[in-house]
C-alpha positions in Angstrom: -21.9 20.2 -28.0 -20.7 22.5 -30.6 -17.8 24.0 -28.0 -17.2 20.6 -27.3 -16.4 19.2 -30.6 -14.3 23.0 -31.7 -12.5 21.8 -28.8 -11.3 18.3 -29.4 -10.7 19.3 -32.6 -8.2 22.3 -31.4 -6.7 19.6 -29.3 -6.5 17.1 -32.3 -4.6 19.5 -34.7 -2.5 20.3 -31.8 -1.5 17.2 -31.6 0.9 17.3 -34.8 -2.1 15.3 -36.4 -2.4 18.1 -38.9 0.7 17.3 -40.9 0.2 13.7 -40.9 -3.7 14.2 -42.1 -1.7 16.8 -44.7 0.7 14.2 -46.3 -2.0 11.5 -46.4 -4.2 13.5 -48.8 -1.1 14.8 -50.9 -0.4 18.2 -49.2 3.1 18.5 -48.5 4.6 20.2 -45.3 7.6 21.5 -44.7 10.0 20.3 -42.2 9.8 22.2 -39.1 13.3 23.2 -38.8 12.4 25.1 -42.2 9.3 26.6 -40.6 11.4 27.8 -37.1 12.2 31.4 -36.8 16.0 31.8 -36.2 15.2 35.8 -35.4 12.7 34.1 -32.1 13.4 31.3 -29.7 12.6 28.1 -30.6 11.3 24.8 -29.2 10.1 20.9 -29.9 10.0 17.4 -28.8 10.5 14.3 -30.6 10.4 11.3 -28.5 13.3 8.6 -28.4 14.4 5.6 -27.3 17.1 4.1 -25.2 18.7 0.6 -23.8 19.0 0.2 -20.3 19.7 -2.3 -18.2 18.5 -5.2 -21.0 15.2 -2.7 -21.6 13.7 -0.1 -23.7 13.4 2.9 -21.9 11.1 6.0 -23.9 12.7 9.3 -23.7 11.4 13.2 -24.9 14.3 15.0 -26.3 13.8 18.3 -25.6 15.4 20.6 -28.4 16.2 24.5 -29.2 17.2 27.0 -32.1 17.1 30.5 -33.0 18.3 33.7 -31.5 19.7 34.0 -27.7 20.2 37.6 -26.2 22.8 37.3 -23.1 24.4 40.4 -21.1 27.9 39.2 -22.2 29.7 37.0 -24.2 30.8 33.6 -22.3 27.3 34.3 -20.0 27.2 30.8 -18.4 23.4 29.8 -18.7 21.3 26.9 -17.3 18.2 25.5 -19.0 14.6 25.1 -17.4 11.7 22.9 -18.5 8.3 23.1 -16.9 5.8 21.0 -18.5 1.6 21.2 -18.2 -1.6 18.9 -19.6 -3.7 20.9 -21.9 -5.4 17.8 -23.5 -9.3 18.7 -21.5 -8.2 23.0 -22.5 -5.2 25.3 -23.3 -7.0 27.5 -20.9 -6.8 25.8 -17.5 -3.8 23.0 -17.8 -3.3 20.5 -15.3 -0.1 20.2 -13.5 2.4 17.0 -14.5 3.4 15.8 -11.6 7.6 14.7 -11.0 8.5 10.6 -9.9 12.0 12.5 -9.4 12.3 14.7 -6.3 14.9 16.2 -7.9 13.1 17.3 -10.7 10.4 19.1 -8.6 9.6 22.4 -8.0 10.5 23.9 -4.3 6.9 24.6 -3.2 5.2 21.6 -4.8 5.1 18.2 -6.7 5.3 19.9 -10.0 7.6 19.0 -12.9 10.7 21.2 -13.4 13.5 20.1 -14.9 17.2 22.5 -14.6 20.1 22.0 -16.0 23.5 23.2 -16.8 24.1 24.4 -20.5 27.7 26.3 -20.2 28.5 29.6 -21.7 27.3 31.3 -24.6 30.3 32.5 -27.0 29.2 35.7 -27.5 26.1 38.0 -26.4 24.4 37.7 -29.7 23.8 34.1 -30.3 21.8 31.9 -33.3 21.3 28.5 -33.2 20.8 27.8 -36.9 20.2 24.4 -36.2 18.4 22.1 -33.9 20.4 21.3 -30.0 19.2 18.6 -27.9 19.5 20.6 -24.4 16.9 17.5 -22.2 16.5 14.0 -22.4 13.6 13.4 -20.4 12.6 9.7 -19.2 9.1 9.4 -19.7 8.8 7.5 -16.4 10.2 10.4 -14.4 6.7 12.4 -15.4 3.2 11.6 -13.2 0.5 13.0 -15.8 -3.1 13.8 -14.4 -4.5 11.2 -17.0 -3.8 8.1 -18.7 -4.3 7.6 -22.3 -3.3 9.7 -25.3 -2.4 13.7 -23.4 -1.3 16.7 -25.0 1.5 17.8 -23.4 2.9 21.8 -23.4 6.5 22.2 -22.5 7.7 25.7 -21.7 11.7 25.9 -22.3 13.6 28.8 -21.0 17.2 29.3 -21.3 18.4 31.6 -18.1 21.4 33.0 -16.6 23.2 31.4 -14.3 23.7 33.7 -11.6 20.8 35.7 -11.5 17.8 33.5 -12.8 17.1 36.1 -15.6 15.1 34.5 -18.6 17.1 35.3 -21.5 15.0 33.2 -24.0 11.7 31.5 -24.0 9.3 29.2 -26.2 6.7 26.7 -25.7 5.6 24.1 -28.1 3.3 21.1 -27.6 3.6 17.0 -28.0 1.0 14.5 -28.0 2.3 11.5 -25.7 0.1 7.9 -25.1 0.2 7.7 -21.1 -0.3 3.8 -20.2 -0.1 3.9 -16.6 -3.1 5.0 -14.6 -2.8 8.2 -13.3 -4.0 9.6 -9.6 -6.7 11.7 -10.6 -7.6 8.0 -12.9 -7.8 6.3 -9.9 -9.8 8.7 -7.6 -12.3 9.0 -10.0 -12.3 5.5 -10.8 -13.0 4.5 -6.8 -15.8 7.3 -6.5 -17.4 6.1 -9.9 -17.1 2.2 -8.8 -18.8 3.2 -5.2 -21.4 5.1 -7.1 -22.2 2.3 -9.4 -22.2 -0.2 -6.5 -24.8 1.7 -4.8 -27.0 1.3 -8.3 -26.0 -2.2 -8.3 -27.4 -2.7 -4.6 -31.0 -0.7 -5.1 -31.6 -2.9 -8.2 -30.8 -6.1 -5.9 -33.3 -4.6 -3.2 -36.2 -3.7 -5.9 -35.8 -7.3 -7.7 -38.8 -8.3 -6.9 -40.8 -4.6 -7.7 -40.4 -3.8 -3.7 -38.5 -1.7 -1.8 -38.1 -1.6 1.5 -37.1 0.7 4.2 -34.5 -1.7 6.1 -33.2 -2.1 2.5 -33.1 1.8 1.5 -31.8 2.8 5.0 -28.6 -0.5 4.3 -27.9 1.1 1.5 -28.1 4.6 2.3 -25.2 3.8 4.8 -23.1 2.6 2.4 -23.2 5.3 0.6 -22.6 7.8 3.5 -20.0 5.6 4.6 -17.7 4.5 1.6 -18.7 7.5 -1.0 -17.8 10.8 1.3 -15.2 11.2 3.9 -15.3 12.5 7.3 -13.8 15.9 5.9 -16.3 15.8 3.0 -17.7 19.2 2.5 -21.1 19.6 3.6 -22.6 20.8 0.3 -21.4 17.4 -1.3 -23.2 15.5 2.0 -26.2 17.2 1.1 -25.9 17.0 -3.2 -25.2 12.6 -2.3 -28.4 13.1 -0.3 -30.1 14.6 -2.9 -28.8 11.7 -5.2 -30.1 8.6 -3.0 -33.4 10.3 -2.4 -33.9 11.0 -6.7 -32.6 7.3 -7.0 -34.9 5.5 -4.4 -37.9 7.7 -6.1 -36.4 6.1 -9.1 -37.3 2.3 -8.2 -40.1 2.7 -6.5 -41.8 4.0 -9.4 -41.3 1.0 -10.9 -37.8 1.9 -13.0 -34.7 -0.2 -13.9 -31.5 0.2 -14.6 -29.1 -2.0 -16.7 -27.1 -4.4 -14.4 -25.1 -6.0 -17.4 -23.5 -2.9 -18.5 -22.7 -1.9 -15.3 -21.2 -4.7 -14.3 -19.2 -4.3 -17.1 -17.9 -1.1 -16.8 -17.1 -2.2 -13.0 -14.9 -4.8 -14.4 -12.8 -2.0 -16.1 -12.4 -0.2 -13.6 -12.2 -1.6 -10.3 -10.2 -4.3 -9.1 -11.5 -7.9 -8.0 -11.4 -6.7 -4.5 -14.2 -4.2 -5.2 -16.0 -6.7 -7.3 -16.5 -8.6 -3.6 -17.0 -5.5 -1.8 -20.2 -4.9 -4.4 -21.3 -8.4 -4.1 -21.1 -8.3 -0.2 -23.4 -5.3 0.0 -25.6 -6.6 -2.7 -26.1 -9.9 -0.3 -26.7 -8.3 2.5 -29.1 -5.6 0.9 -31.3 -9.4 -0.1 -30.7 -10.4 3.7 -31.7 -7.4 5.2 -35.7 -8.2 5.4 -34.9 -11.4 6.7 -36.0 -13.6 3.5 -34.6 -13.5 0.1 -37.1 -13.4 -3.4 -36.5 -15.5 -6.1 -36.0 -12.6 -8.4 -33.3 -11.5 -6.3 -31.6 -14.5 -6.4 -31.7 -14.2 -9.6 -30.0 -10.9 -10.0 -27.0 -12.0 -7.7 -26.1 -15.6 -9.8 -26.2 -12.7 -13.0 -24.0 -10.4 -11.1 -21.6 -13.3 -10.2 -20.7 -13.9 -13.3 -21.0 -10.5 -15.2 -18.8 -9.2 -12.0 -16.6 -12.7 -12.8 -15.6 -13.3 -9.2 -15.0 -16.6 -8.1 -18.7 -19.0 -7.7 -17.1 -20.9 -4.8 -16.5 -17.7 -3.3 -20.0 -16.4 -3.7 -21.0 -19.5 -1.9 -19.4 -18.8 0.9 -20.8 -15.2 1.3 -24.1 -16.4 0.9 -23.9 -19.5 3.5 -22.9 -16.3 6.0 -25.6 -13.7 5.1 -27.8 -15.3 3.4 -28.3 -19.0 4.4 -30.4 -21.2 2.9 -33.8 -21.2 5.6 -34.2 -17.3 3.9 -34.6 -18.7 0.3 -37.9 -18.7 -0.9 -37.1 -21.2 -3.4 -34.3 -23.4 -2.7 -31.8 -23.2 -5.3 -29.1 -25.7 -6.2 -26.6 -23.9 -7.7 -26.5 -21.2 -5.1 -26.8 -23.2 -2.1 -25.3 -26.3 -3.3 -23.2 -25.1 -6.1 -24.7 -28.5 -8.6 -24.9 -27.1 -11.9 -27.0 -28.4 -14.7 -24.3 -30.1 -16.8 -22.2 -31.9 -13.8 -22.4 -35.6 -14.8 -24.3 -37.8 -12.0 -20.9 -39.2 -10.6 -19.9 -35.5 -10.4 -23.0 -34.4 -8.3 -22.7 -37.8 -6.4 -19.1 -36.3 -5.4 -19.9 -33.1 -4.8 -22.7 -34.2 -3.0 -20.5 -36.1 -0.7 -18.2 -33.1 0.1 -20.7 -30.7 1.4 -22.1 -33.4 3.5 -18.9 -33.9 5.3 -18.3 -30.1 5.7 -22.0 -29.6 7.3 -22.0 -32.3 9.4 -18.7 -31.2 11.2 -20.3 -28.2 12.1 -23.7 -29.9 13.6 -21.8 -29.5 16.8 -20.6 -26.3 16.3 -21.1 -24.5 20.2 -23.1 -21.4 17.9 -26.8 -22.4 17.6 -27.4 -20.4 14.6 -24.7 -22.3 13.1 -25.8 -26.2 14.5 -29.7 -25.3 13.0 -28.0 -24.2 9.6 -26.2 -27.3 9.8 -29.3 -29.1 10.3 -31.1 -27.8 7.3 -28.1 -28.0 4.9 -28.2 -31.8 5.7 -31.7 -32.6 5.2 -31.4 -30.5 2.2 -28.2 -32.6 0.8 -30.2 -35.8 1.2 -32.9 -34.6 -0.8 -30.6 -33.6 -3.4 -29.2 -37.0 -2.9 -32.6 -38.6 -3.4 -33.5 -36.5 -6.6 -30.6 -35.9 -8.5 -28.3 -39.2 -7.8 -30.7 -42.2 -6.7 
């Protein structure tokens, strides 16, 4: 913990935090151009903005000063800009990634940025004050992460010919990343897929049991959507490990919070998952052939903490679930009447679902002319109780 937090904080002050935290409690700090050392090579960033094309377009000028040492005078030189993540540790960066092919070094994805500076007037050469030599478009970068990322760029000013670095420095911005990165989306599928097989054991131990057909439905899931067919086999055997801990889990008697997770799903994942977690979660209740009414419980909460579409819902349940497997039978879920439709609205709705079972009473699938048959007598009932 106490690495942890000497870390952050190392990443916090090199953030250009420092100086802002110093003027806030009365310190004052000197410009930078005052601190730079004309006798070294010097580097920064500020970021700017530009108009293009009716829009705001966020730019990182990339600027020098101080002392260049060339073979000649007139040496033509070109300027290079590499650029890394340190934001997690200054001691193992992550790569940013280039939009621009043409800004990409030869062997990989990774940002490089070259360009043409002209000569040098003379072989000695002091840049006493600061020269924009890069105007970066922030859009042309692919960081690892989204959200606030310290960023390292290394500037070198080389020879044109040759390649030889004739100066170097490095110096460090703090940039606020809004788009979702790669590695923010890989995780984000893996984590979702995890949390959806949580979501599907809680479903299955509702009502305190778990089953094997249940276990075994969800266990294939998992093999299926969490690892790959080129997964390695020590992570086969570590998700293994994972289900087995997690079925000891509920069968001891253990729960988990579904709200929260549902929540943090909704963060993540897009609606499409939410479904995909829903479908499983159905057919986990399905899979012993008769659904509890603790379970069906759990899936009206996770319809709406997961807020997918009711309707929807509905109509996944009518397939996997119908309403013969319901121990108790539920209006809202089978029906969809809720407890503050008005009677004319029930009457209505009522009506609707009467028309949409009975065109399927002569439907040429048996399974689908008996579920016809026991939605009807069910809707009349309804009809009986709740209209008049």
């Amino acid at each position: 913990m106490e690495k942890l937090l000497v870390t952050t904080l190392l990443s916090w002050l090199k953030g250009f935090k420092f100086p802002l935290l110093c003027r806030k409690i009365g310190i004052e700090v000197p410009d930078i151009s005052a601190q730079a050392d004309l006798n070294g090579f010097n580097c920064r960033v500020q970021l700017t903005r530009q108009q293009k094309n009716g829009s705001v377009v966020d730019l990182l000028s990339v600027e020098i000063c101080g002392s260049i040492h060339a073979p000649d005078n007139g040496h033509y030189t070109t300027v290079r800009i590499l650029v890394t993540d340190i934001t997690d540790s200054s001691f193992s960066p992550e790569p940013v990634h280039s939009n621009i092919k043409k800004w990409q070094q030869p062997d990989s994805q990774n940002f490089c940025y070259n360009a043409d500076i002209g000569k040098l007037p003379h072989a000695e050469n002091t840049l006493a004050d600061w020269l924009t030599v890069a105007k970066l478009h922030c859009d042309w970068l692919k960081l690892p992460h989204k959200g606030k990322r310290i960023l390292k760029f290394n500037t070198s000013i080389l020879s044109a010919g040759g390649g030889q670095e004739l100066a170097s420095g490095t110096c460090t911005f703090t940039y606020e990343n809004a788009s979702l990165a790669n590695i923010d989306l890989r995780e984000n599928i893996k984590r979702t897929k995890t949390l959806a097989v949580a979501l599907a054991f809680a479903v299955g131990a509702a009502d305190n049991k778990l089953y094997d057909c249940e276990v075994e439905l969800i266990k294939n899931w998992a093999r299926n959507n969490i690892t790959l067919p080129k997964t390695p086999k020590k992570e086969r055997r570590q998700l293994e490990k994972a289900l087995k801990q997690t079925v000891a889990f509920f069968h001891e008697g253990n729960q988990i919070d579904c709200y929260n997770i549902c929540k943090e799903i909704v963060e993540i994942a897009s609606i499409a998952d939410c479904y995909e977690i829903l479908d499983l979660c159905i057919n986990v209740a399905a899979a012993k052939g008769t659904v509890s009414v603790e379970e069906l419980n759990l899936l009206k909460n996770l319809v709406h903490w997961l807020e997918v579409d009711v309707n929807r819902f509905r109509q996944m349940m009518e397939k996997a679930l119908p309403a013969d497997m319901h121990q108790i039978e539920d209006l809202e879920i089978v029906l969809g009447i809720t407890s503050d439709m008005s009677k004319i609205q029930t009457r209505h709705h009522l009506n609707n679902e009467y028309r949409k079972w009975n065109a399927r009473v002569t439907n040429l699938d048996p399974k689908i002319q008996s579920q016809a048959d026991y939605m009807l007598k069910f809707i009349a009932e309804a009809r009986t109780a709740y209209v008049g």
